[in-house]
Steps between C-alpha positions, in 0.01 A plus 500: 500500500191377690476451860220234632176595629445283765248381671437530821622167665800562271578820671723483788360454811554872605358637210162218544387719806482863259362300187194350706431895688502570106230263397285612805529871446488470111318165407817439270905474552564730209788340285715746584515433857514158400771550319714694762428239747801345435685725721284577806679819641405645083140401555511669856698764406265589195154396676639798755601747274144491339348540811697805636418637122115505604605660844664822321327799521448434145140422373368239305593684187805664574637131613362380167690788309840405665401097466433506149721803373782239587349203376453663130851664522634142591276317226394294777198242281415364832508816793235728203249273501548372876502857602182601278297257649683624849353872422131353365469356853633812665263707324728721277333658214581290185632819298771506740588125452454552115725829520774295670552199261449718158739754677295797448498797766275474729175768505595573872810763533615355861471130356678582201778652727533217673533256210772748333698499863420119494658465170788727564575305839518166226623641227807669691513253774484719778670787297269774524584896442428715760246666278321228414451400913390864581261460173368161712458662822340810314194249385439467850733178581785498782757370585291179669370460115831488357626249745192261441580523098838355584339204744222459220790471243648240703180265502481556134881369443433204658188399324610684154811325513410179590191451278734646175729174642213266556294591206222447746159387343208742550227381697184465411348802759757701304484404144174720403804773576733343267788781422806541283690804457453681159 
């Protein structure tokens, strides 16, 4: 199944207003968003979910390790590549990127926790042991951590979801990060 890509004068008129704050802020409308447009309380909904994911207390890697430890357990083609370029500009070392999409551990013991918790959280949905939380915590996360996983997870769904539905085309920022899971 594919769902359209529109453009913006295509989009409904409430969803015109986010796409054109997207072109300022990012010289593009990534197809994605494009994509979503069709339904403007998805694109809000989404557009605020990533931006309360850069206000965790998460940093720029540890919001990269939950991004893109759900986008390679979901086989998401489109969110690995979108999200690789997403770290590049953030400034995340590239062997954490590359560690993510080959799913290898990660050389950092707290990052590593938190992309084993991340994938227990998916994997389980929501079903974690007891053991495995205090394990969490005892790499220095709380209970703030594990909540943001959850609201990370929930940005992911949409965009997983949707682009698995859409079979959204990469764009052309992304494509140099072109990604398939092995």
């Amino acid at each position: 199944m594919t769902l359209a890509v529109l453009t913006t004068e295509q989009a409904p008129e409430e969803s015109q207003t986010l796409l054109n704050q997207l072109q300022k802020k990012m010289g593009m409308v990534p197809n994605f968003h494009a994509m979503i447009a069709a339904s403007p309380q998805a694109l809000k909904a989404y557009m605020t979910l990533h931006q309360l994911a850069t206000e965790t207390a998460f940093n720029a890697n540890e919001v990269t390790v939950v991004w893109q430890s759900i986008n390679v357990e979901h086989a998401c083609h489109y969110c690995v590549p979108a999200h690789t370029a997403v770290a590049n500009s953030m400034g995340v070392d590239p062997s954490i990127s590359n560690a993510l999409r080959n799913e290898t551990p990660l050389n950092d013991v707290k990052l590593e926790a938190l992309r084993q918790f991340t994938l227990l959280v998916v994997r389980n949905r929501g079903h974690v042991a007891e053991a495995d939380v205090n394990a969490f915590k005892a790499a220095g996360y709380g209970d703030r951590a594990i909540t943001d996983v959850v609201m990370i997870l929930s940005q992911k769904v949409m965009s997983n979801y949707l682009n698995h539905m859409a079979d959204t085309p990469i764009d052309d920022a992304f494509a140099p990060f072109e990604w398939s899971k092995k």
